[in-house]
BAFIMAR-697227 format. One line per 5 residues: number of its first residue (from 1); their letters; for each residue x, y, z of N, C-alpha, C, O. Coordinates in nm, 3 decimals. Example, Ala and Ser with C-alpha at 12.3 -4.5 7.8 and 13.67 -1.06 7.14 Angstrom:
<rs>
1 = AS = 1.319,-0.569,0.780,1.230,-0.450,0.780,1.320,-0.330,0.780,1.424,-0.332,0.846 | 1.285,-0.225,0.708,1.367,-0.106,0.714,1.290,0.003,0.787,1.341,0.114,0.804
</rs>
This chain:
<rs>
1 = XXXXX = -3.913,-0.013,-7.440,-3.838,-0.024,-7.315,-3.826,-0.172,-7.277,-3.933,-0.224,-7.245 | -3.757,-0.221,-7.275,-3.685,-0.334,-7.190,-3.731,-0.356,-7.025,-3.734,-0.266,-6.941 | -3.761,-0.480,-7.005,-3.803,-0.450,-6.866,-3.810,-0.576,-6.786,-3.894,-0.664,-6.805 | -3.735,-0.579,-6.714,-3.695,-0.748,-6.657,-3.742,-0.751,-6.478,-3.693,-0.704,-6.375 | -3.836,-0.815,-6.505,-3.969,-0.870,-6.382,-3.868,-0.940,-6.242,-3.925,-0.973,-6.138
6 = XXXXX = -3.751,-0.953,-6.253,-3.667,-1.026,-6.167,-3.625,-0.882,-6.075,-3.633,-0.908,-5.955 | -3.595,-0.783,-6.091,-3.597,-0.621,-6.045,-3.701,-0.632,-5.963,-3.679,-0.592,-5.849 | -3.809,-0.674,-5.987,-3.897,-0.610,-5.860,-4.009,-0.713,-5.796,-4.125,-0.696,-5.760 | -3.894,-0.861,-5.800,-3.969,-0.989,-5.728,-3.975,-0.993,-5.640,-4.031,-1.081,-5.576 | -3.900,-0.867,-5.585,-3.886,-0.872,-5.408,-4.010,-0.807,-5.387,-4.080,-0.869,-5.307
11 = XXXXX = -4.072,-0.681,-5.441,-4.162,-0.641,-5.414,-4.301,-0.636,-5.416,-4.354,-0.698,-5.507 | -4.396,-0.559,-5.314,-4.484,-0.638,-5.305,-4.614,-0.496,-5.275,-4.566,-0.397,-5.221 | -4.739,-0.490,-5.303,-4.823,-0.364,-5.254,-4.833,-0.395,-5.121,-4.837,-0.510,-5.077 | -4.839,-0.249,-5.028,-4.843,-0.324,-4.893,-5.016,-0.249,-4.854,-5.053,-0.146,-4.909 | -5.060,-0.289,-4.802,-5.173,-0.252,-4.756,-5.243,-0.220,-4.598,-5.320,-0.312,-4.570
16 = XXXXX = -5.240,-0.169,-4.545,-5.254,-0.116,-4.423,-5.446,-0.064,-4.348,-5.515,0.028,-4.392 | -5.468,-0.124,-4.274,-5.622,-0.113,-4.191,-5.630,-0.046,-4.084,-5.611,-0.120,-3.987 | -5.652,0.079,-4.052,-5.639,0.110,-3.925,-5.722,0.019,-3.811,-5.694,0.015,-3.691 | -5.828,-0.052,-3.878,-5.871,-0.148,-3.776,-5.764,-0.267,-3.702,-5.740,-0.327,-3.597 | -5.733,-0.251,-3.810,-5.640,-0.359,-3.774,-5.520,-0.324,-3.698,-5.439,-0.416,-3.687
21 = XXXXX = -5.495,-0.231,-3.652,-5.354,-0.149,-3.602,-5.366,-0.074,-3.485,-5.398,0.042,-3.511 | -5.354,-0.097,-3.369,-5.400,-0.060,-3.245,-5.311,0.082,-3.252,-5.219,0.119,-3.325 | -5.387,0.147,-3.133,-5.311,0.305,-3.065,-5.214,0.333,-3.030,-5.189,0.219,-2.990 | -5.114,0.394,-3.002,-4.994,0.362,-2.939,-4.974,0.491,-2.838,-5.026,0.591,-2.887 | -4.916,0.513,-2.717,-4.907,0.612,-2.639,-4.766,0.688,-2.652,-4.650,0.647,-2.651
26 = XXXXX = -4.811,0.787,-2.661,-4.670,0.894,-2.615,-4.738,0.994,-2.544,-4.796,1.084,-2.604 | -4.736,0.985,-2.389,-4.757,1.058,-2.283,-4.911,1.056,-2.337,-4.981,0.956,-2.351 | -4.949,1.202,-2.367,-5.062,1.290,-2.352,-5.099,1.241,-2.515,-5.195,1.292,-2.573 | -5.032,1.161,-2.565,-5.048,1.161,-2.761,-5.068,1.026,-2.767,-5.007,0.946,-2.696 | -5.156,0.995,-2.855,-5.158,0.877,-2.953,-5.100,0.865,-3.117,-5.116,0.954,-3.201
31 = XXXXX = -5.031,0.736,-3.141,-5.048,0.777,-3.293,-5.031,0.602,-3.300,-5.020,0.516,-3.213 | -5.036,0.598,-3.478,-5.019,0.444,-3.474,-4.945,0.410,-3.613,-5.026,0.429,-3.704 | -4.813,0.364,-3.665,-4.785,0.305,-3.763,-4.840,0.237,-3.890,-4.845,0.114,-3.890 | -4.888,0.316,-4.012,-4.936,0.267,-4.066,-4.871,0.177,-4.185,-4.907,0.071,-4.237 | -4.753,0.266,-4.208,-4.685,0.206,-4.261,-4.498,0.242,-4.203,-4.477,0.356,-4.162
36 = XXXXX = -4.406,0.164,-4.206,-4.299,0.168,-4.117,-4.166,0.213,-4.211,-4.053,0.236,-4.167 | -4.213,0.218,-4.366,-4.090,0.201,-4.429,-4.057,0.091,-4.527,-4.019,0.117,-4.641 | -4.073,-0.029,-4.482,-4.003,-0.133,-4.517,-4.059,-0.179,-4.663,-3.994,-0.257,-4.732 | -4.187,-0.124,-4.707,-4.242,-0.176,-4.796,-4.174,-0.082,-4.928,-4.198,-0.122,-5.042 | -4.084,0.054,-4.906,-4.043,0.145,-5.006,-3.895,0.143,-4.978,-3.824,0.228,-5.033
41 = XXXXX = -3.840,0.047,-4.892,-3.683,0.014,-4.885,-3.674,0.187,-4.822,-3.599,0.262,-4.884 | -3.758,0.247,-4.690,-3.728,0.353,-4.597,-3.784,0.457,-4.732,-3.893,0.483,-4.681 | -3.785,0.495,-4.798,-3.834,0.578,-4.835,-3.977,0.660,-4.820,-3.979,0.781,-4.844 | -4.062,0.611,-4.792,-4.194,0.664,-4.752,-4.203,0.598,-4.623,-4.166,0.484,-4.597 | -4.264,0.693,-4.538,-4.377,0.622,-4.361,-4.489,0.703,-4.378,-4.513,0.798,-4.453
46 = XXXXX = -4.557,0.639,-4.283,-4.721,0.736,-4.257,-4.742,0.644,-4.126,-4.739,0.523,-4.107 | -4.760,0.731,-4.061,-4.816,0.771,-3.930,-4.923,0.853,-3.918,-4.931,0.968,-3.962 | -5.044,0.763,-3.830,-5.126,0.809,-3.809,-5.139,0.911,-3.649,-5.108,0.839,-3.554 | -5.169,1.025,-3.614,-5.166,1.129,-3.491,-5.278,1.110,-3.442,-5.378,1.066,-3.499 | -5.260,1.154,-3.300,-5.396,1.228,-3.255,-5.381,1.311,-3.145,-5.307,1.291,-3.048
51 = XXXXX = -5.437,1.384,-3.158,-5.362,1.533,-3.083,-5.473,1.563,-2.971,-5.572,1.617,-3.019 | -5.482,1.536,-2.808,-5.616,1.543,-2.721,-5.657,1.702,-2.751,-5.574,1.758,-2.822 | -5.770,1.785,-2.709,-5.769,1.970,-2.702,-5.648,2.002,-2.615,-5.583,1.946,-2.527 | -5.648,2.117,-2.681,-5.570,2.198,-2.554,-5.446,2.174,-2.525,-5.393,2.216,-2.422 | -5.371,2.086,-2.633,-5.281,2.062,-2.625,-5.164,2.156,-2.717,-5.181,2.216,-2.823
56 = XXXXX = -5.033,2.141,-2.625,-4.898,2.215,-2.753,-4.827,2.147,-2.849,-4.791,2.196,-2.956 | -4.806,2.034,-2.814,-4.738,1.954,-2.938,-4.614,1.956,-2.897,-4.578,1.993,-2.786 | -4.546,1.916,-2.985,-4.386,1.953,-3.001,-4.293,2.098,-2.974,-4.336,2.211,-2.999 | -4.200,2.077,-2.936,-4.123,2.191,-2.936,-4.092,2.238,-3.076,-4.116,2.158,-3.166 | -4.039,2.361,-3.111,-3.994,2.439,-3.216,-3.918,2.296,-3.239,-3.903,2.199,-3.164
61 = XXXXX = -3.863,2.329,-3.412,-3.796,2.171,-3.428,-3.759,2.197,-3.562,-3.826,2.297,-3.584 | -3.697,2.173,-3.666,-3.659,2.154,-3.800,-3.536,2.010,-3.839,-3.432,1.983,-3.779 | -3.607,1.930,-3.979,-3.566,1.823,-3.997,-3.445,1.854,-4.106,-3.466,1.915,-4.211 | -3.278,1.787,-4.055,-3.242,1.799,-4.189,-3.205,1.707,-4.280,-3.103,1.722,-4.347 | -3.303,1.577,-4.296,-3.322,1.462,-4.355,-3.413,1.400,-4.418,-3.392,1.291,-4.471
66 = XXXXX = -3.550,1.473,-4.422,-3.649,1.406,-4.396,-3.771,1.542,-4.441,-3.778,1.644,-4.373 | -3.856,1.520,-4.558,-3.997,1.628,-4.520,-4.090,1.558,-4.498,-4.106,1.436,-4.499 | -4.157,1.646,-4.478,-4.309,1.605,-4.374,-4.454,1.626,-4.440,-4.456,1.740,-4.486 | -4.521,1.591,-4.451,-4.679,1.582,-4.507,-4.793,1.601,-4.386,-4.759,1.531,-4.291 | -4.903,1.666,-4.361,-4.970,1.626,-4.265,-5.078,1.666,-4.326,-5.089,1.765,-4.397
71 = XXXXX = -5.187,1.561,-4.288,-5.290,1.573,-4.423,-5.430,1.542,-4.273,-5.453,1.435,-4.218 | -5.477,1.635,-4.254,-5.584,1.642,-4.133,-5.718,1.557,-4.177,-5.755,1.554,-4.294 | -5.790,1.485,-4.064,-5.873,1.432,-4.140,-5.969,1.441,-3.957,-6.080,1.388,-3.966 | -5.945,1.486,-3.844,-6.050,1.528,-3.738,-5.985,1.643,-3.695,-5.865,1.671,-3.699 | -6.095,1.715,-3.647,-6.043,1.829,-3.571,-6.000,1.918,-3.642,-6.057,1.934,-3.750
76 = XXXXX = -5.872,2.018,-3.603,-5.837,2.113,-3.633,-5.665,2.118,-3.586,-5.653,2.065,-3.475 | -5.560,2.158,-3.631,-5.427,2.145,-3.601,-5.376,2.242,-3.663,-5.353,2.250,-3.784 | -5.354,2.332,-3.567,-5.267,2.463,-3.583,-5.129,2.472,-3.641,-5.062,2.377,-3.601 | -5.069,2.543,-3.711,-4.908,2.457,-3.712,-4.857,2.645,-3.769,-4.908,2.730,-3.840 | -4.718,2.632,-3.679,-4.630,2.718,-3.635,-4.512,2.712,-3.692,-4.436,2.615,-3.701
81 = XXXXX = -4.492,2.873,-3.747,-4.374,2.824,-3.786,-4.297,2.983,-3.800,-4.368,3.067,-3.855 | -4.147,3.035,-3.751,-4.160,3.114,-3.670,-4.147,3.221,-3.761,-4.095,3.190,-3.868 | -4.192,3.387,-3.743,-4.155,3.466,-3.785,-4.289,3.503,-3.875,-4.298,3.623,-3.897 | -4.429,3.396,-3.948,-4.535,3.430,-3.995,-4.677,3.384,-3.878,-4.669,3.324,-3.771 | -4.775,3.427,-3.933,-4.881,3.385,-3.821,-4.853,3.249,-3.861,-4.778,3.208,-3.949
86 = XXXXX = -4.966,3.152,-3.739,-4.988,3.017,-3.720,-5.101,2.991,-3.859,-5.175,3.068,-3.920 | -5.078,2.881,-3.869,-5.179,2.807,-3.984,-5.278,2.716,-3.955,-5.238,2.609,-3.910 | -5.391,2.731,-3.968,-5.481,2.635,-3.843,-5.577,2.518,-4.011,-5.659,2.546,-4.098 | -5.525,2.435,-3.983,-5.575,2.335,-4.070,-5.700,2.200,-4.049,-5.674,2.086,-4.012 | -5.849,2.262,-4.089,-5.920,2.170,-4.103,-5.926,2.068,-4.176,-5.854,2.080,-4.275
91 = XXXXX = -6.017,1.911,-4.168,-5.951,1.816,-4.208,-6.038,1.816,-4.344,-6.149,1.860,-4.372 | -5.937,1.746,-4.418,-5.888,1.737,-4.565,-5.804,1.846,-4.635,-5.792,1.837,-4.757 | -5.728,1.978,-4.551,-5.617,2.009,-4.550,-5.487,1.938,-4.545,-5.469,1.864,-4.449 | -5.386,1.952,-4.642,-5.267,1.879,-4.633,-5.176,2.013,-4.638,-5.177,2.106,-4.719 | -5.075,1.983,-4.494,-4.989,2.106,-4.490,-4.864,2.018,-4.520,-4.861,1.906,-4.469
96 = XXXXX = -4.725,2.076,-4.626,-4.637,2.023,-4.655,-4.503,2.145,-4.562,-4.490,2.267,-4.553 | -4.423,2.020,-4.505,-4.289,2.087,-4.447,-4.214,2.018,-4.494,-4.201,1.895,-4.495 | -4.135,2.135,-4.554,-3.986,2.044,-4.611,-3.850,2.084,-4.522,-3.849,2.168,-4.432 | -3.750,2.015,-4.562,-3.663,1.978,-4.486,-3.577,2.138,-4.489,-3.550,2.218,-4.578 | -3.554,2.134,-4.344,-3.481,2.266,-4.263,-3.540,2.373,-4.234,-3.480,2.464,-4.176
101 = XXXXX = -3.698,2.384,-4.277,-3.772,2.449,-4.198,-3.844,2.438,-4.086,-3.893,2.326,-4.072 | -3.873,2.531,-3.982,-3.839,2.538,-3.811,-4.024,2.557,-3.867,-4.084,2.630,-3.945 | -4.068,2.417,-3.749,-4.230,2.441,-3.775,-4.243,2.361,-3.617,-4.147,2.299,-3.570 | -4.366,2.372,-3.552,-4.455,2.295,-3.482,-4.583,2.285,-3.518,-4.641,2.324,-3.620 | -4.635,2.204,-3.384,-4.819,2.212,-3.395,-4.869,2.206,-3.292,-4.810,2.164,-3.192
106 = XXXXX = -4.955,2.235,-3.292,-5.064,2.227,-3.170,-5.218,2.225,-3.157,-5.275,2.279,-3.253 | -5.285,2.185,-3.078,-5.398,2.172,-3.096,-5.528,2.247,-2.979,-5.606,2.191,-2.902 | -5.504,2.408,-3.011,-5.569,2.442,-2.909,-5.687,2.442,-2.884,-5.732,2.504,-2.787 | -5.777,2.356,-2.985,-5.877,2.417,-3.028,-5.946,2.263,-2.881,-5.868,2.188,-2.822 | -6.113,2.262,-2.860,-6.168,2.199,-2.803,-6.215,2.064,-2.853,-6.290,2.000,-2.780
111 = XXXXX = -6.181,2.019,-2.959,-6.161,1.858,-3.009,-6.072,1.809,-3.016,-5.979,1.885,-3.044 | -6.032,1.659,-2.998,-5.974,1.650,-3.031,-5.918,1.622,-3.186,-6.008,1.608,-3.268 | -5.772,1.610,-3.239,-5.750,1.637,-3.345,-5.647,1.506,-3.385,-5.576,1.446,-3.306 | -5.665,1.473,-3.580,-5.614,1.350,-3.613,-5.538,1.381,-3.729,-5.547,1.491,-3.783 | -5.487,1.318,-3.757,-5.414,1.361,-3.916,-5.312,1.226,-3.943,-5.260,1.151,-3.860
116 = XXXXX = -5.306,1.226,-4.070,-5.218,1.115,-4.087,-5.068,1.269,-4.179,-5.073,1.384,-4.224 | -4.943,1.139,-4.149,-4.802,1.195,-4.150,-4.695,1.145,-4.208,-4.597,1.107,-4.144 | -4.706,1.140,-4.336,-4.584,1.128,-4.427,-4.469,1.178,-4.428,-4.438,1.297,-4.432 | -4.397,1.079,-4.425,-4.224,1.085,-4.373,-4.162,1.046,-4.511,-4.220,0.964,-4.582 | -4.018,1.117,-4.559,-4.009,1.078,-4.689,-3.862,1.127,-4.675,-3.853,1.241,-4.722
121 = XXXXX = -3.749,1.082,-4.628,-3.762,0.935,-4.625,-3.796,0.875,-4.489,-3.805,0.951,-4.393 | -3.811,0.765,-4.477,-3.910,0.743,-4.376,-3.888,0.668,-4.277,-3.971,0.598,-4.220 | -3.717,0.686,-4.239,-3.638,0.660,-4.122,-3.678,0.717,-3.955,-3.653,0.677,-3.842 | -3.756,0.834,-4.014,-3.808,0.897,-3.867,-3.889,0.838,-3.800,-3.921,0.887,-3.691 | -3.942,0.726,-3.838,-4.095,0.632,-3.785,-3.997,0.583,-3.630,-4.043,0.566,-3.517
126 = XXXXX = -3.856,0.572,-3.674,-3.828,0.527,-3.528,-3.808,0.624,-3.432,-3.765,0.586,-3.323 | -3.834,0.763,-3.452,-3.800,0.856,-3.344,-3.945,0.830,-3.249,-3.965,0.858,-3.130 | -4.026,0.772,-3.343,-4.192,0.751,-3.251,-4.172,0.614,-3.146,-4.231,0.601,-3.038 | -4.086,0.528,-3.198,-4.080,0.429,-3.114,-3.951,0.463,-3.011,-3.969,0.387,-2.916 | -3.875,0.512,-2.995,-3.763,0.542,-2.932,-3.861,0.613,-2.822,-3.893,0.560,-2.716
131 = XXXXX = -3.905,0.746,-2.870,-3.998,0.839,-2.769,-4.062,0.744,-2.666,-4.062,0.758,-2.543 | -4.138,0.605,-2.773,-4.273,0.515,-2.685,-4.176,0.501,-2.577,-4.211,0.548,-2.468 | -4.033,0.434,-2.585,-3.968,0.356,-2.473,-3.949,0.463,-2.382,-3.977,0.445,-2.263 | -3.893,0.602,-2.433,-3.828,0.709,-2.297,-3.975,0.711,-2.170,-3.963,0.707,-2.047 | -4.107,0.719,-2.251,-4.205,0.824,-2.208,-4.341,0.699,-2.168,-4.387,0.677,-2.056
136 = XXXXX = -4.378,0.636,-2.291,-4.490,0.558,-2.254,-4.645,0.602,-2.227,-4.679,0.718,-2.250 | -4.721,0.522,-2.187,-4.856,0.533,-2.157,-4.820,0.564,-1.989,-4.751,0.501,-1.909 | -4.928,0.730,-1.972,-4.966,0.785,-1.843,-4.839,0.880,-1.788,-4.807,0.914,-1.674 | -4.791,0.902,-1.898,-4.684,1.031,-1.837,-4.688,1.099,-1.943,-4.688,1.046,-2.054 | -4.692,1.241,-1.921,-4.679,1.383,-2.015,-4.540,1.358,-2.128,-4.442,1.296,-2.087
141 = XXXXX = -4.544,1.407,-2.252,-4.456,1.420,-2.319,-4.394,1.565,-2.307,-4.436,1.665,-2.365 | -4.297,1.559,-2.232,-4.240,1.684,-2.190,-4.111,1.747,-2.284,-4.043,1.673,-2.356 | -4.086,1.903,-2.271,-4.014,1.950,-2.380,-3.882,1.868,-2.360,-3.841,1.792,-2.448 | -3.816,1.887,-2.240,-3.699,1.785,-2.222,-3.716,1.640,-2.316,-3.677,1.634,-2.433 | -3.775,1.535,-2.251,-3.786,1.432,-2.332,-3.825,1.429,-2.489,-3.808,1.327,-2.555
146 = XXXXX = -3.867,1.521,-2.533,-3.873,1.560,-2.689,-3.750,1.596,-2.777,-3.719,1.562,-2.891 | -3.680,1.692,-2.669,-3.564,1.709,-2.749,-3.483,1.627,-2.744,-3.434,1.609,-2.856 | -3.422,1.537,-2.636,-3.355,1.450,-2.669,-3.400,1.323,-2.733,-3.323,1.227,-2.729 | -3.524,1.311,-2.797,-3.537,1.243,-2.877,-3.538,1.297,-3.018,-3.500,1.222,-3.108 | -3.574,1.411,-3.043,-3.546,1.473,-3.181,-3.362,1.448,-3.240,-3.327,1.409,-3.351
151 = XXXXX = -3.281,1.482,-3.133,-3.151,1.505,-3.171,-3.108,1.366,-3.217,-3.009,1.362,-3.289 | -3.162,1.262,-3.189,-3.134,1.164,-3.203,-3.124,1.079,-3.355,-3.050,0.991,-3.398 | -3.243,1.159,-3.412,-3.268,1.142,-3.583,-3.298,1.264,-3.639,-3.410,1.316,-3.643 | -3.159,1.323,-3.697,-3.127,1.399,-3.782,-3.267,1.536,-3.752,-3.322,1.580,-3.852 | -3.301,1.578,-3.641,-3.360,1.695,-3.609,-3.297,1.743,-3.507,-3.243,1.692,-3.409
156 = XXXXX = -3.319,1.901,-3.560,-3.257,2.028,-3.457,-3.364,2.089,-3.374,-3.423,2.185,-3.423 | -3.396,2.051,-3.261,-3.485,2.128,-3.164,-3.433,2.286,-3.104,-3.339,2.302,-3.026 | -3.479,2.346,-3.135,-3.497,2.463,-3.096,-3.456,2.549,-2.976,-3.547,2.538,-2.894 | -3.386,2.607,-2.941,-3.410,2.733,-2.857,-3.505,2.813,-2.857,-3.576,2.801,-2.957 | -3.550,2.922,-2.759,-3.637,3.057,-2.788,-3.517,3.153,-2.847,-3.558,3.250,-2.912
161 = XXXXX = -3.362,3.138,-2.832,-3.284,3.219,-2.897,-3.299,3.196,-3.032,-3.308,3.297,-3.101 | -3.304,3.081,-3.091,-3.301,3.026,-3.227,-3.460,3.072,-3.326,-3.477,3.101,-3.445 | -3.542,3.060,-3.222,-3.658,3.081,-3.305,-3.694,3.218,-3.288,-3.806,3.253,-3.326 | -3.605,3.310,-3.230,-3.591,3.477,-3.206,-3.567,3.535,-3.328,-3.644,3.616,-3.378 | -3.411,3.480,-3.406,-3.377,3.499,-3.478,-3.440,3.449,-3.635,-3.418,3.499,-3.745
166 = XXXXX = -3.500,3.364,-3.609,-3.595,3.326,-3.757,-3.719,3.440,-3.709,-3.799,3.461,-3.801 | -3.743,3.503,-3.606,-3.877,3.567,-3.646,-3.799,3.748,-3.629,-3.886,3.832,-3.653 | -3.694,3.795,-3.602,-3.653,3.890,-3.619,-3.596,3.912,-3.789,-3.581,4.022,-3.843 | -3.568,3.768,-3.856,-3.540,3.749,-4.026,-3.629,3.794,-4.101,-3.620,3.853,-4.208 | -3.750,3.755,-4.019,-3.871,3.823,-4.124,-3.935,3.955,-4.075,-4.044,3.998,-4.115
171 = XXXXX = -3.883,3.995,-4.014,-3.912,4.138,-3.930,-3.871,4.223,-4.079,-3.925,4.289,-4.167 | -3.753,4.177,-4.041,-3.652,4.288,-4.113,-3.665,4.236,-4.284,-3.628,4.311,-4.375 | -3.702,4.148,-4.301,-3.733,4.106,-4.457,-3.851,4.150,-4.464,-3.876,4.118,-4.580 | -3.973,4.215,-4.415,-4.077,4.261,-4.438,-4.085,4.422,-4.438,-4.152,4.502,-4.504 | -3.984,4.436,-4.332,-3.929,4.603,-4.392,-3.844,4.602,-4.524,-3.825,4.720,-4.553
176 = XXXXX = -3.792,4.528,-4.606,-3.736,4.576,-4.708,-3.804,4.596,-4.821,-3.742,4.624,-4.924 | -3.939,4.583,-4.820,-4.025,4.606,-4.932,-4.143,4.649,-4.875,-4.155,4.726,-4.780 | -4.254,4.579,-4.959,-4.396,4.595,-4.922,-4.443,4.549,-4.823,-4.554,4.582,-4.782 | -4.344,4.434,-4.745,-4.458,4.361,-4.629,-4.485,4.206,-4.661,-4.481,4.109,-4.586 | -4.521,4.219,-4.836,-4.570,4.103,-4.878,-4.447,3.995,-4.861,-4.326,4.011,-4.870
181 = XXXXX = -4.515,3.893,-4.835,-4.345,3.753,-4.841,-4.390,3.637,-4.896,-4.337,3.528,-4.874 | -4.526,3.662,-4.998,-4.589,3.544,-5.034,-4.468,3.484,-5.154,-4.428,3.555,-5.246 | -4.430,3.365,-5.134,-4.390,3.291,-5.214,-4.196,3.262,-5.165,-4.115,3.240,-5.255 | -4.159,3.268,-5.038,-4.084,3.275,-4.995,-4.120,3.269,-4.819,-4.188,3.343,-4.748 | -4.025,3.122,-4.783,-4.033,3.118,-4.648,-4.192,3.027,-4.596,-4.276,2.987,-4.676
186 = XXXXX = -4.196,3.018,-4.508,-4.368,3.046,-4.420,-4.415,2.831,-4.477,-4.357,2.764,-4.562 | -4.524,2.794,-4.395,-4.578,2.695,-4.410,-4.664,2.669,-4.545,-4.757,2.747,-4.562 | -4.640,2.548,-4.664,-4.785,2.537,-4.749,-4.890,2.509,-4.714,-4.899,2.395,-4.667 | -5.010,2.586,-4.718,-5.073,2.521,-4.701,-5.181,2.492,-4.793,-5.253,2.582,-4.836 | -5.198,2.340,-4.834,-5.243,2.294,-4.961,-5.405,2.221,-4.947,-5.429,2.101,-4.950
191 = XXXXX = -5.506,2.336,-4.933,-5.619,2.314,-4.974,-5.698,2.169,-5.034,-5.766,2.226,-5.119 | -5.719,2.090,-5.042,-5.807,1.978,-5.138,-5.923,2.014,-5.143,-5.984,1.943,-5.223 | -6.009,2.120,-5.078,-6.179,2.165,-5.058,-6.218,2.277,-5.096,-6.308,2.349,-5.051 | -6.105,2.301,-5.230,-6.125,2.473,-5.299,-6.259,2.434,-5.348,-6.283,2.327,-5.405 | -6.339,2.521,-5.325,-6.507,2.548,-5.412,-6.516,2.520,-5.555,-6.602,2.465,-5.624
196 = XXXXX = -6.352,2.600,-5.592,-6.337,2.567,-5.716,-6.295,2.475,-5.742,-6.343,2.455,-5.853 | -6.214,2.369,-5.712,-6.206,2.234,-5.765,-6.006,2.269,-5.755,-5.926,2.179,-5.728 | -5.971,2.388,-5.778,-5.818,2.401,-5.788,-5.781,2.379,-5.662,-5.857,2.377,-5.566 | -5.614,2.355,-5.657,-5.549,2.328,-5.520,-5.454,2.483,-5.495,-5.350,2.512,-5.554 | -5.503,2.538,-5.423,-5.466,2.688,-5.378,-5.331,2.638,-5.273,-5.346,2.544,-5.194
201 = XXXXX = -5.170,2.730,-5.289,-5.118,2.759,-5.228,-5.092,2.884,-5.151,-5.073,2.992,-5.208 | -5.092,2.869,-5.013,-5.059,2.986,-4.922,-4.931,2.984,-4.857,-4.902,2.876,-4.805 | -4.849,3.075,-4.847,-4.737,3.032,-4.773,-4.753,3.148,-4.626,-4.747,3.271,-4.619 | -4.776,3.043,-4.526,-4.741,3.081,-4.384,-4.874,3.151,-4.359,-4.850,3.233,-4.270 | -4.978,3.158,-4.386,-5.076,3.228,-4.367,-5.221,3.127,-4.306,-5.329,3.181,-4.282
</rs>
């Protein structure tokens, strides 16, 4: 193979410290930029979360640009997605959402909860800074101000009509057979702490 070093003089490993990278507020949420994009020409972000107890998260929501990674590392983070039960993910769980499926999260549990959040491609890092300006430190992140920041980068926020009809889809797709819907539809959720050493997929369960 042929291979000419002038291709990739621009580039560079980027390296990232959460010490080094302060908190950032959205209302009732923290998260913090770990990486923005720029080092994969927008193709990859990671964002770091933190979710207080007792909290809902986001409104119903689906991306059609963009999938999502969330790889838990405190707490516990429930994640929703409509029409199967909720998926409640302890940390070193990585739950994968791909693009045009209708998911949230939340954190009902009594810790609080952290996870870092891979964006791919990784243009959405600015829907976090757009949000910082609407909302800020010491005011609630409310469903209003969410959605009009979702619509803004290539996400569809939700109705309760909209997420009626994704959970009446699987009503009626679970009457046409056995019930079972494993391997079709529903959240991954991708294990790293199998006993056995394998990485177990579940969908929506």
């Amino acid at each position: 193979m042929d291979i000419d070093p002038s291709k990739t003089a621009h580039l560079k490993i980027s390296h990232a410290s959460p010490d080094n990278i302060p908190w950032r507020h959205l209302g009732q949420y923290k998260y913090r930029i770990l990486s923005d994009g720029t080092a994969t020409e927008r193709r990859l972000a990671i964002i770091e979360s933190a979710i207080p107890p007792h909290s809902d998260g986001p409104i119903f929501h689906f991306h059609e640009m963009h999938d999502e990674g969330f790889y838990v590392t405190q707490g516990k983070v429930r994640f929703h997605t409509p029409g199967f039960p909720p998926l409640d993910a302890k940390p070193f769980d990585l739950v994968t959402v791909p693009i045009s499926l209708p998911h949230k999260f939340s954190n009902p549990f009594d810790e609080e909860a952290v996870f870092i959040n891979t964006i791919t491609p990784g243009f959405f890092v600015k829907y976090f800074e757009f949000l910082e300006e609407c909302i800020g430190q010491g005011k609630e992140l409310t469903p209003e101000a969410n959605k009009r920041a979702l619509e803004r980068w290539a996400t569809v926020p939700m109705t309760g009509e909209m997420v009626g009809r994704y959970e009446e889809f699987w009503k009626e797709k679970r009457g046409e057979g056995s019930g079972e819907v494993n391997g079709v539809g529903g959240l991954k959720d991708v294990s790293v702490m199998e006993r056995n050493g394998e990485v177990k997929e579940t969908n929506g369960v």
